[in-house]
C-alpha positions in Angstrom: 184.1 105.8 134.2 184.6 103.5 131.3 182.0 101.1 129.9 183.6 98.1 128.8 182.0 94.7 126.7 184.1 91.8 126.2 182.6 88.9 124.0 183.4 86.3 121.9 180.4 87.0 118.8 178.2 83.8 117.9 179.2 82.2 115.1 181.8 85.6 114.3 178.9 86.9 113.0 179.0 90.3 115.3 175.5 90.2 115.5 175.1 89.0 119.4 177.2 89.0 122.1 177.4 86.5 124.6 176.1 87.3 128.4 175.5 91.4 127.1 173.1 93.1 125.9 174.8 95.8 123.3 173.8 97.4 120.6 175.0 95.0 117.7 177.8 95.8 115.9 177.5 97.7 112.8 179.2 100.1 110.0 178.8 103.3 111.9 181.0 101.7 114.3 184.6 102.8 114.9 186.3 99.9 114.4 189.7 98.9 114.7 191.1 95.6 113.7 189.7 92.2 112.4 186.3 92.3 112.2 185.3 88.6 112.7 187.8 88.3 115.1 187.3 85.7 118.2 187.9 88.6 120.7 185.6 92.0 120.1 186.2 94.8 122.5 183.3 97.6 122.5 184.6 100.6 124.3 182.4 103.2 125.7 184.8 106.3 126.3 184.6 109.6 127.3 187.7 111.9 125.7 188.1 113.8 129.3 188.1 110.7 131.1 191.1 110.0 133.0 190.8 106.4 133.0 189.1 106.2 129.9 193.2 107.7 128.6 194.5 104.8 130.5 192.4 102.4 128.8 193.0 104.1 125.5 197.1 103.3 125.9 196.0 99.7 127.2 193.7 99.0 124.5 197.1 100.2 121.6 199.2 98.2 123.4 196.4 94.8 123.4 196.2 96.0 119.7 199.6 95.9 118.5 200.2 92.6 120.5 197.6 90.4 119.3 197.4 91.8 116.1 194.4 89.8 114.0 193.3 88.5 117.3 191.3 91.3 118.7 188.7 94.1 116.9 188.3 97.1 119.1 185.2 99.2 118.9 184.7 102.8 120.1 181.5 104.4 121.4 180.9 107.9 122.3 180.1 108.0 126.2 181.0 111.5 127.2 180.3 111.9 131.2 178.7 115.6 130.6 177.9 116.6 134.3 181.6 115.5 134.8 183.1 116.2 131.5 181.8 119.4 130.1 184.8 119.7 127.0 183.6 115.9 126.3 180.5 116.3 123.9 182.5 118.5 121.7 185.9 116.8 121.7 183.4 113.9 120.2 182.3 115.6 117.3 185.7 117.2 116.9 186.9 113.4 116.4 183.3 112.5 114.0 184.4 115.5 111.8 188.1 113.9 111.4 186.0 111.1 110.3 184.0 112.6 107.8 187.0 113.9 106.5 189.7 111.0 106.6 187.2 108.2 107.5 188.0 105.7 110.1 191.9 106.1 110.0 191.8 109.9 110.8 189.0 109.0 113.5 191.4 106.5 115.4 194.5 108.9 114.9 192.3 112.3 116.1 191.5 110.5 119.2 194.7 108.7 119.7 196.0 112.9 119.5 193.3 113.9 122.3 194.2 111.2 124.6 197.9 111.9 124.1 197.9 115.6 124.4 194.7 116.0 127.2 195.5 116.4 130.9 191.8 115.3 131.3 189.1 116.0 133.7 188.2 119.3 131.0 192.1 120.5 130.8 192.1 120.7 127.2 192.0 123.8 125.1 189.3 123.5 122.4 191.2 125.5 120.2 193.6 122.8 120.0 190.6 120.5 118.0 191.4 122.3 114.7 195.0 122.2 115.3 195.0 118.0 115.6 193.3 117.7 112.8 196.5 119.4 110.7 198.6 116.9 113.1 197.1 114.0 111.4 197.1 115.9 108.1 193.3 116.5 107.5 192.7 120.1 106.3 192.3 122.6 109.3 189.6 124.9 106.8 187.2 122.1 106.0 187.7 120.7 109.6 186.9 123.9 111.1 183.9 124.4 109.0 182.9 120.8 109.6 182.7 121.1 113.4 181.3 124.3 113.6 178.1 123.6 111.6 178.2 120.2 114.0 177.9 122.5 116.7 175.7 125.3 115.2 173.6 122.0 114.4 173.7 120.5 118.6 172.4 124.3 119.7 169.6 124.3 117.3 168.4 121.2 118.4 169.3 122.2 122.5 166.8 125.4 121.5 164.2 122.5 119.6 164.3 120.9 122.9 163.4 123.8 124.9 161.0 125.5 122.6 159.2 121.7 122.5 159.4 121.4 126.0 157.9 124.9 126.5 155.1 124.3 124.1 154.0 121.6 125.9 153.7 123.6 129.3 152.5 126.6 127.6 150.5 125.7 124.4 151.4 128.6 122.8 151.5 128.7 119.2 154.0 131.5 118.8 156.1 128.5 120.1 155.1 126.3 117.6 156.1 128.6 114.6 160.0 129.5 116.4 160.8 125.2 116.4 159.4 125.3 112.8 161.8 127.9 112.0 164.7 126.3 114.2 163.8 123.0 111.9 164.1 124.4 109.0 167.4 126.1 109.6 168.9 122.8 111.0 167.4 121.1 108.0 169.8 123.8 106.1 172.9 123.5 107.7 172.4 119.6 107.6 172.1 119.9 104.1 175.4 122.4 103.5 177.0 119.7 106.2 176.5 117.3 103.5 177.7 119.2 100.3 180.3 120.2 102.4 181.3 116.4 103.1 180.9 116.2 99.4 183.1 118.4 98.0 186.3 117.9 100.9 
């Protein structure tokens, strides 16, 4: 399923959206195209999504035809329960980002919705090897998106040790997430020099 919000921004100031209730606008944002102009698209897309790939070649074609007419912004929405491959074909494309910025972002997932069958049919080794097809270093890339994912299993085990602490109340509990913190604190911080130095 695809989450879609058309609206013309108030004044092209991108900061409300007529007759939706979105988060604003902002520089986080994927965005492709003129920012102030009249016709914003925010996409909410899932990478394994089927229709969300049909939307994806729609949404090129809308681009290259109005050209200047039409900003088109991408959201992360991966469909987990659905989608499992989703979640980590989205931070494949956010470490293309960090890399190449926003150009490598909309060329790594213009790659995945090319080259996916959807509905989880991609290989995940493949995410490495798109990030070479767009010509972002496969190294830095791979290191990238596995301390990403080192970083989304330490805070899964957060989750679960905080969870558990409230049931149990068991300080041993307490000291393990402490620990868990401090080692994603770490790795958030090598993320960073990492970022850095690429």
């Amino acid at each position: 399923k695809n989450f879609l919000d058309f609206g013309k921004s108030d004044n092209n100031d991108n900061k409300t959206v007529k007759g939706q209730n979105i988060r604003p606008i902002s520089a986080e944002d994927h965005l492709q195209g003129d920012p102030t102009a009249k016709v914003i698209v925010v996409e909410y897309s899932d990478l394994e999504c089927p229709f969300c790939k049909r939307f994806h070649e729609t949404m090129n074609q809308v681009m290259m035809e109005y050209k200047g007419q039409v900003a088109w912004v991408y959201r992360h929405f991966p469909l987990e329960n659905l989608h499992s491959k989703a979640k980590s074909e989205a931070k494949a494309s956010e470490c293309a980002a960090k890399l190449g910025g926003n150009d490598a972002f909309w060329a790594y997932i213009d790659r995945v919705f090319e080259v996916t069958p959807s509905n989880d049919g991609l290989d995940p080794s493949l995410l490495p090897t798109f990030a070479t097809d767009i010509g972002l270093d496969k190294k830095s890339f791979s290191k990238i998106l596995f301390y990403l994912m080192i970083l989304s299993l330490l805070f899964a085990l957060y989750l679960i040790y905080a969870e558990l602490f409230l049931i149990l109340s068991v300080c041993i509990l307490c000291v393990a997430a402490d620990i868990i913190i401090l080692i994603m604190l770490f790795l958030s911080y090598k993320l960073k020099r990492l970022c850095a130095n690429v």
